[in-house]
VEXDREN-2710 file (C-alpha; in Angstrom, 1 decimal):
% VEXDREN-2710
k/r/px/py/pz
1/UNK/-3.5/-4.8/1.8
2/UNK/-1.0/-6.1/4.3
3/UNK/-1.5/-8.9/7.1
4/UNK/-3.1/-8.0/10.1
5/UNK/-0.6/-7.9/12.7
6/UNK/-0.5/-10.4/15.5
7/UNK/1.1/-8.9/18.2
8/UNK/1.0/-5.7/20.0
9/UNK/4.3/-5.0/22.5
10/UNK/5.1/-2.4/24.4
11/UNK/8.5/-0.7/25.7
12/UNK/8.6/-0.7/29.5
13/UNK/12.4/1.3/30.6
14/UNK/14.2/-1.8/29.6
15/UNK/11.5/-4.7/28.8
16/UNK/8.8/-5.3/26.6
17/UNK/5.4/-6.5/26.9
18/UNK/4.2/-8.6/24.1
19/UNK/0.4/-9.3/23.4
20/UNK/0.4/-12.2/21.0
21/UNK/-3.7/-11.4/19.7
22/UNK/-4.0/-14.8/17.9
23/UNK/-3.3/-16.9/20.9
24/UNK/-4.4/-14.6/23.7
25/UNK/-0.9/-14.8/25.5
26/UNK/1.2/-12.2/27.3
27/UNK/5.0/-12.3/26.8
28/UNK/7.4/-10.5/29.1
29/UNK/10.3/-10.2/28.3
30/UNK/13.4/-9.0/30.4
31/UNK/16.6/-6.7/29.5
32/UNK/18.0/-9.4/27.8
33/UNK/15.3/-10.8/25.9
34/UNK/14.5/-7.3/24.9
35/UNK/18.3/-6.6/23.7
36/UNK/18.3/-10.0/21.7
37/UNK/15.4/-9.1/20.4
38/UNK/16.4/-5.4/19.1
39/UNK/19.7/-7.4/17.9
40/UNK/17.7/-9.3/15.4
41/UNK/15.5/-6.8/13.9
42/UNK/18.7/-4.5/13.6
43/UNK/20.0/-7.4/11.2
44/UNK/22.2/-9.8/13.7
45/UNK/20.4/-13.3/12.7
46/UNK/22.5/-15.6/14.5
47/UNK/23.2/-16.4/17.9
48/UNK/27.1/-15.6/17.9
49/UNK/27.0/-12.3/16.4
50/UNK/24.5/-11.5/19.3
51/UNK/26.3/-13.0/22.0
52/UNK/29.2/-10.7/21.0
53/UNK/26.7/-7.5/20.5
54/UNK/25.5/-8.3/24.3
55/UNK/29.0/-9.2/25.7
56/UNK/29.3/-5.6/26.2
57/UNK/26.2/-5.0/28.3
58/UNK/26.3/-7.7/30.7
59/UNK/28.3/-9.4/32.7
60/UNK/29.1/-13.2/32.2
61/UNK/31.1/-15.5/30.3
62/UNK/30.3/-15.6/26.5
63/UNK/29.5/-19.2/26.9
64/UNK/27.1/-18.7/29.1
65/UNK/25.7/-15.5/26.9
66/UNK/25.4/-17.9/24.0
67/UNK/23.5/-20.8/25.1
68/UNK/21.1/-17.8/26.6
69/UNK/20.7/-16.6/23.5
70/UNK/20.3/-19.8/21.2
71/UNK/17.7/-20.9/24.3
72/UNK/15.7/-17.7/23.5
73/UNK/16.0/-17.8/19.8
74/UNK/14.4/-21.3/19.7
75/UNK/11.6/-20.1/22.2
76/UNK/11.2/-16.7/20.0
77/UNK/11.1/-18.7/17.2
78/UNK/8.9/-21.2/18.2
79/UNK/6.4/-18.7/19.4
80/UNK/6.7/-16.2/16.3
81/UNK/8.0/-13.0/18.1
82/UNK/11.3/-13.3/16.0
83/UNK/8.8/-12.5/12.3
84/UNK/6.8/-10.0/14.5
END
């Protein structure tokens, strides 16, 4: 029998809706959140090799695409969307 499943989410064009049904929260989450999130479950676990994945798709230094993405990683994490 597996675990039940804690959140529900839901594609909207290029964002997500996540409902997290343990905590009764809402989540959105932008383009990028939504591409960093595909990144991880596509197998990139670390913050650099998504920074480079998303260096295609939108315009800004990689600096500043990395400490976006370790920010959101922490938060993800913290929250539990990143073992949803």
């Amino acid at each position: 029998m597996s675990a039940p499943q804690r959140f529900l989410r839901q594609r909207i064009d290029e964002e997500e809706v996540w409902v997290d049904l343990e905590a009764g929260r809402f989540f959105g989450l932008n383009e990028t959140g939504t591409a960093i999130l595909e990144a991880w479950r596509a197998g990139l676990q670390d913050a650099p090799a998504i920074a480079e994945r998303l260096e295609a798709d939108f315009d800004a230094p990689r600096e500043t695409i990395l400490a976006e993405v370790t920010a959101f990683l922490a938060e993800a994490r913290e929250r539990g969307l990143l073992d949803a």
